[in-house]
C-alpha positions in Angstrom: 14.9 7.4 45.0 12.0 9.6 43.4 14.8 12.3 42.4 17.2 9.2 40.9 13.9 8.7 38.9 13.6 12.1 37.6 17.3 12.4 36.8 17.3 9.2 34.7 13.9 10.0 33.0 15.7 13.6 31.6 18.9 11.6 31.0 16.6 9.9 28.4 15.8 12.9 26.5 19.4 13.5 25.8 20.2 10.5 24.1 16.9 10.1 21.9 17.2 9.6 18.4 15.1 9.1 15.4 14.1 5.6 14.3 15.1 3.9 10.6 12.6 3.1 8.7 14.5 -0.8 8.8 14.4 -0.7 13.0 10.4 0.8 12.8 9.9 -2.5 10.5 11.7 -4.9 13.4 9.5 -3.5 16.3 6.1 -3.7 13.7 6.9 -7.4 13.2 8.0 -8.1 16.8 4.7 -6.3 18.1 2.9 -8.7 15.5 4.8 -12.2 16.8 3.7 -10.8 20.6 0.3 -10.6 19.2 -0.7 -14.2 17.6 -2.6 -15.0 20.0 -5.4 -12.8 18.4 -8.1 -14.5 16.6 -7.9 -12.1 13.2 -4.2 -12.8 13.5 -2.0 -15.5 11.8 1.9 -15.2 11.9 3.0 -11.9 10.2 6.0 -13.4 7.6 6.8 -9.4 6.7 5.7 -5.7 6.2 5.9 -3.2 3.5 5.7 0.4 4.0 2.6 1.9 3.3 2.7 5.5 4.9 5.7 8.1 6.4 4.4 10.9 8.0 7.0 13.8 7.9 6.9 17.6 9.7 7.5 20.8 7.9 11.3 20.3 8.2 11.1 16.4 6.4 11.9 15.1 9.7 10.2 11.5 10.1 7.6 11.7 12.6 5.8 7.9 12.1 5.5 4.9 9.7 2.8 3.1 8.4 3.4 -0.9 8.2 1.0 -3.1 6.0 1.4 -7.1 7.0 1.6 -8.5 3.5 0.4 -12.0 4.4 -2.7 -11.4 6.5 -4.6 -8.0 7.0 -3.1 -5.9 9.5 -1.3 -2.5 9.9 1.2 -0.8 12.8 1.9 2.3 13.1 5.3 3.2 14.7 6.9 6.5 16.3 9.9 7.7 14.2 11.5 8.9 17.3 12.6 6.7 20.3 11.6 8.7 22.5 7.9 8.7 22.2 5.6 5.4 22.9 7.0 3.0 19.8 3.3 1.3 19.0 1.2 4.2 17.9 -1.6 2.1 17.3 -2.4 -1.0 15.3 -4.9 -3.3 13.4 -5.2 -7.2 12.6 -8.8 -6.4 11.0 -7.6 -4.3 7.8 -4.8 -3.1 5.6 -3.9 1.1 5.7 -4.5 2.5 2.6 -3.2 6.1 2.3 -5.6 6.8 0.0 -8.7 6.3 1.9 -7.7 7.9 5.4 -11.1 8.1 7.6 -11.4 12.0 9.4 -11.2 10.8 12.2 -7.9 8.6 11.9 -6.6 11.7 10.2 -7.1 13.9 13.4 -5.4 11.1 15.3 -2.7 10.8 13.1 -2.5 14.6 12.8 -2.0 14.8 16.6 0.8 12.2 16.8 2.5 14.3 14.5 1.9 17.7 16.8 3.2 15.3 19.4 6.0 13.8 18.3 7.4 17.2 16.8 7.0 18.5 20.2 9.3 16.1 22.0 11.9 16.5 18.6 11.8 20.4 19.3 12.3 20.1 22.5 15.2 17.3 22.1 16.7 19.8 20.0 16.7 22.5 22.7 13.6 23.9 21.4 10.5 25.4 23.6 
């Protein structure tokens, strides 16, 4: 049963594929409507792009979604084979202009991350 496991788990990494920035907007606002409950929270209506992350070869690695009608942000894996909900907020808007070090560090290791699982997708490593 274990081995069925395995086999199915490295199945996965043949069939993974990078996200749209139109689907990486669907899961951001279906992560929000599974989140309401929260008490900083009201019904998300939308999100606008406010961040892409790309690697040295312009390949997408994450996006940045700002709710537009209450403060929030998601941050969501360009590649379906990583986690999809990087991280999130319902306390504050991202604002590229103004990333904290230490959000940059974690945002800079996603990205070593996620280039890691596309390199070795690609037969890389």
């Amino acid at each position: 049963m274990l081995s069925l496991l395995f086999l199915f788990s490295g199945i996965s990494y043949l069939f993974a594929n990078p996200v749209t920035e139109a689907t990486a907007k669907k899961v951001g606002l279906n992560f929000f409507a599974s989140k309401v409950s929260s008490t900083n929270l009201i019904a998300v209506k939308d999100m606008k792009l406010a961040y892409k992350q790309t690697n040295a070869s312009a390949v997408t690695c994450f996006y940045v979604f700002n709710t537009i009608n209450t403060k929030g942000f998601v941050i969501i894996s360009a590649d379906d084979n990583c986690c999809p909900i990087l991280g999130y907020s319902d306390e504050s808007n991202f604002n590229p202009a103004n990333i904290p070090v230490q959000l940059k560090e974690m945002l800079q290791g996603y990205t070593n991350q996620i280039n890691y699982v596309i390199a070795k997708n690609n037969g890389g490593l």
